[in-house]
C-alpha positions as CSV (number, residue, x, y, z in Angstrom):
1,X,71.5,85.1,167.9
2,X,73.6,87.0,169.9
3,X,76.4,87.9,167.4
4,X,73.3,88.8,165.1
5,X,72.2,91.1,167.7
6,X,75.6,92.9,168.0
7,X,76.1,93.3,164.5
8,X,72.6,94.9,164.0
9,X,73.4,97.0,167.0
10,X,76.5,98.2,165.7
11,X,75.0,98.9,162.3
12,X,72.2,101.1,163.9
13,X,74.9,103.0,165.7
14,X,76.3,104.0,162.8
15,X,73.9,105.1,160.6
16,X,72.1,107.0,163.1
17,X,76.0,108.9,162.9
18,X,75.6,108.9,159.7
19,X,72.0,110.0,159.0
20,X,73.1,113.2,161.4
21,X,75.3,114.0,159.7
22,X,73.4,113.8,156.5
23,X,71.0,116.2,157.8
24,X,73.4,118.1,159.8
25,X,76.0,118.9,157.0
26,X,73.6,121.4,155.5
27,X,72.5,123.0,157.9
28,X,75.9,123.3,159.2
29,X,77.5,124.5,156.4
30,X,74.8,127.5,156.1
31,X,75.4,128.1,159.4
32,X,79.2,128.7,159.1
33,X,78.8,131.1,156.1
34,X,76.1,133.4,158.0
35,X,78.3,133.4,160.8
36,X,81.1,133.9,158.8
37,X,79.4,136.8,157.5
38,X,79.0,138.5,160.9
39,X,82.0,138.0,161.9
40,X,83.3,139.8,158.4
41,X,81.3,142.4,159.2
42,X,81.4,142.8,162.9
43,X,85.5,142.2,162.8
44,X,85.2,145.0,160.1
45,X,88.2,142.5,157.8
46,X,89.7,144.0,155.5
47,X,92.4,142.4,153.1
48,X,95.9,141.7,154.0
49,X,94.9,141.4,157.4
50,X,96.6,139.1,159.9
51,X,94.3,136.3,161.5
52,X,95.6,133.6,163.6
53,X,92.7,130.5,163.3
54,X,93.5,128.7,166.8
55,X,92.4,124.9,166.5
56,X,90.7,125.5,162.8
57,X,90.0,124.1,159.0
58,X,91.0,126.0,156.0
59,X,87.8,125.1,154.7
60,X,85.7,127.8,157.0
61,X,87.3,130.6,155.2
62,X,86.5,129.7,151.4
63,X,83.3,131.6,152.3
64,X,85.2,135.0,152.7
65,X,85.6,136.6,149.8
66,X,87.7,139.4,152.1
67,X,91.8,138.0,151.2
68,X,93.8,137.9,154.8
69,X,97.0,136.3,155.5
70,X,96.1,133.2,157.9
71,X,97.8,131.5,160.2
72,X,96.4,128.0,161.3
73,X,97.4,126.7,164.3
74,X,96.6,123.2,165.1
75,X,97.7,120.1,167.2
76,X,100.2,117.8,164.7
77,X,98.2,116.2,161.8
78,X,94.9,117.5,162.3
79,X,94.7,120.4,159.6
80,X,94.1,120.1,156.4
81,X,97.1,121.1,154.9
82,X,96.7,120.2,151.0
83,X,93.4,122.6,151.0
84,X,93.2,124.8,147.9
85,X,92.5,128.6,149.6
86,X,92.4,132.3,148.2
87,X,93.8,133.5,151.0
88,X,97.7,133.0,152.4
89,X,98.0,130.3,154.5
90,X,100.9,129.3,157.0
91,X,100.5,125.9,159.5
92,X,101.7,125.8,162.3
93,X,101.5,122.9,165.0
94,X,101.3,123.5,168.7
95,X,99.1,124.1,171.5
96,X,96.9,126.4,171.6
97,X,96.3,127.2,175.3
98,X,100.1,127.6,175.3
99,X,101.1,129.3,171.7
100,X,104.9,129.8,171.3
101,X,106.9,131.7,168.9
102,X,104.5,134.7,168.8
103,X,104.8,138.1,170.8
104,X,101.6,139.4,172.6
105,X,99.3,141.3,169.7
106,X,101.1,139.6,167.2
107,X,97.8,139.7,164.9
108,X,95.3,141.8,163.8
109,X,92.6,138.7,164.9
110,X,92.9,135.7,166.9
111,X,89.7,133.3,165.3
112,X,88.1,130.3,167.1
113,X,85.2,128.5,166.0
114,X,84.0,125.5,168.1
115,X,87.2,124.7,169.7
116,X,87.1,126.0,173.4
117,X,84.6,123.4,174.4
118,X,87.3,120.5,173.2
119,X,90.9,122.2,175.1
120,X,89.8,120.4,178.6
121,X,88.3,121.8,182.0
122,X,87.8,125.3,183.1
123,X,91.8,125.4,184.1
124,X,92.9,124.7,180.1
125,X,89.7,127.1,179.0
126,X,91.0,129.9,181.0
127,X,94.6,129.4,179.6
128,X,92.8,129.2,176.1
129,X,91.2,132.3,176.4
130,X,94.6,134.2,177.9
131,X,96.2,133.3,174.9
132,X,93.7,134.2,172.6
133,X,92.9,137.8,174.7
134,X,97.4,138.4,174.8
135,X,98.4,137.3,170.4
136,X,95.5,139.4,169.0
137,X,94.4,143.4,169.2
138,X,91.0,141.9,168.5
139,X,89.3,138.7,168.4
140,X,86.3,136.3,167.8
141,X,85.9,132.8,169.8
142,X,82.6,131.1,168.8
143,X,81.3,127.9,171.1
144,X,77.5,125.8,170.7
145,X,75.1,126.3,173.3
146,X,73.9,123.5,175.2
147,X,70.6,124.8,174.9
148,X,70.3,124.1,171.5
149,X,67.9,120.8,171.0
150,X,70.3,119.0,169.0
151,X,73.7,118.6,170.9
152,X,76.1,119.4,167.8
153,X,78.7,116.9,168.6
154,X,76.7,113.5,169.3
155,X,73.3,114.6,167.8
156,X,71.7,113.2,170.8
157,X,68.7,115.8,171.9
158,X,68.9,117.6,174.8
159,X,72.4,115.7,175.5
160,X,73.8,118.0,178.4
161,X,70.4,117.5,180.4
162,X,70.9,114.2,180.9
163,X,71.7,112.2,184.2
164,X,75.0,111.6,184.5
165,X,74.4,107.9,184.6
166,X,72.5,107.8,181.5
167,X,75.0,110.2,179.5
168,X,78.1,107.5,181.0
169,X,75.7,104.7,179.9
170,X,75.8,106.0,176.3
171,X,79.3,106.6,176.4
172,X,80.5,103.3,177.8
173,X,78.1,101.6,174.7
174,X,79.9,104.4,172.1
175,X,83.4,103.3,173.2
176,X,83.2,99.4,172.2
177,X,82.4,100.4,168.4
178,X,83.8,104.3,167.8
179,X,86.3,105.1,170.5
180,X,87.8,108.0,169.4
181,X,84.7,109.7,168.4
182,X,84.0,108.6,171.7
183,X,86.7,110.2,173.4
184,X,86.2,113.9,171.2
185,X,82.9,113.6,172.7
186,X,83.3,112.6,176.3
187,X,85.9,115.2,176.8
188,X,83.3,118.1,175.7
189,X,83.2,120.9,177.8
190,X,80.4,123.0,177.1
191,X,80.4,127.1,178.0
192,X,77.6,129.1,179.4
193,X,76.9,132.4,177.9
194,X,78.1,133.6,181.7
195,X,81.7,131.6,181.4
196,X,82.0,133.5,178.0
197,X,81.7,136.5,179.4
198,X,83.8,135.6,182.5
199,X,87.1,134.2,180.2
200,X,86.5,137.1,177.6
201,X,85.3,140.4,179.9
202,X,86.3,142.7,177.5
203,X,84.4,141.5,174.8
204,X,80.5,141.3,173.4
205,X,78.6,138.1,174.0
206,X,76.5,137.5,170.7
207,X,74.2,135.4,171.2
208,X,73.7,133.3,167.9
209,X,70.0,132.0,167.4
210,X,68.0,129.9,165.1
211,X,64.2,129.8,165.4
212,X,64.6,132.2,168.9
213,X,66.9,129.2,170.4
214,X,70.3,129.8,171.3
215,X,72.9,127.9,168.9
216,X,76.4,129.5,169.5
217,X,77.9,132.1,171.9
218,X,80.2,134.6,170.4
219,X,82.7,136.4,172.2
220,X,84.1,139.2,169.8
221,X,86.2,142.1,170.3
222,X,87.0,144.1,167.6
223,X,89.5,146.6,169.2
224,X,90.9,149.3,167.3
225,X,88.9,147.5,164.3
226,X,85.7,148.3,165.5
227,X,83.6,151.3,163.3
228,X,80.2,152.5,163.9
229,X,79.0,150.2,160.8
230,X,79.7,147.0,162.4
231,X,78.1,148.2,166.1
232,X,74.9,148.9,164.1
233,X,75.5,145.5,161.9
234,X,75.4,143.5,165.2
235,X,71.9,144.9,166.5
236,X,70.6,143.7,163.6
237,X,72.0,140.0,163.6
């Protein structure tokens, strides 16, 4: 009875993973190309710009139509290399709270979406966010708000208002069947609107919502990019 027990366990653990994701994948996806939308808009792209994608997919930027020459910098093995793109795409492997090889303002954008959270404490955040401010003459570093009701990494709701003891309890139980989902999850940082603001001071905190509740914090700074068109384009986000 026991091993019956185990094996039922483990199969509920993973399709409530995988009906999440299910309903998630849509929603996440429309998500993307909105905010992909703003930031073409707000970042004011034009083609044959130079954008250095920190920690990122090729797949986010099928969505812009606008062609820039893209830079991907991940840790080894993680991007997708083979993906077919419009734009011009170089990989490059390293870490990005410590880039080498590029001179400060080496791009016309630095991009980051949902990747801050996942570098480690506030100590490998704040080099994160150094490095983003020093390789681009603007930029735009996207994060999930805890507040949102469905924590987008687990799925659990309200994940981040937890007891400690309960969230460990949950993680201890993840580890014996999915440890490296596990791991990506237990080593989530989230960000405040207020720590945005504090690692990016230069920037504008855009507060991304989805029925009034806060879903991402967006620090951009368009630098010599910005124009009058995208400052009135972002009151109306």
């Amino acid at each position: 009875m026991a091993l019956f027990d185990g094996t039922l366990d483990m199969k509920l653990k993973y399709l409530r993973i995988r009906v999440f994701e299910r309903f998630l994948r849509p929603f996440s996806e429309r998500t993307r190309r909105k905010r992909m939308r703003s930031y073409t808009t707000l970042m004011n792209l034009k083609n044959g710009m130079s954008v250095l994608d920190l920690g990122g997919q090729p797949m986010i930027w099928d969505s812009v139509s606008t062609q820039v020459h893209l830079t991907i910098l991940n840790l080894p093995g993680i991007a997708v290399a083979g993906h077919a793109s419009h734009h011009r795409i170089e990989y490059v492997e390293g870490d990005a709270c410590k880039v080498s090889g590029y001179g400060d303002r080496s791009f016309d954008t630095v991009f980051s979406n949902s990747v801050i959270e996942h570098v480690g404490p506030a100590d490998k955040q704040a080099e994160f966010a150094r490095e983003v401010r020093r390789l681009g003459r603007s930029y735009w570093v996207q994060t999930p708000s805890k507040w949102f009701p469905i924590e987008a990494h687990c799925g659990m709701p309200f994940w981040w208002f937890y007891p400690a003891r309960l969230r460990h309890y949950f993680i201890e139980r993840w580890r014996q069947k999915l440890p490296a989902w596990t791991e990506m999850v237990e080593e989530t940082t989230v960000l405040t609107k207020a720590d945005m603001q504090q690692l990016f001071p230069d920037a504008t905190i855009w507060v991304e919502t989805w029925f009034g509740l806060p879903k991402s914090y967006t620090a951009y700074f368009a630098g010599e990019h910005a124009t009058m068109r995208g400052v009135s384009d972002a009151r109306s986000l």
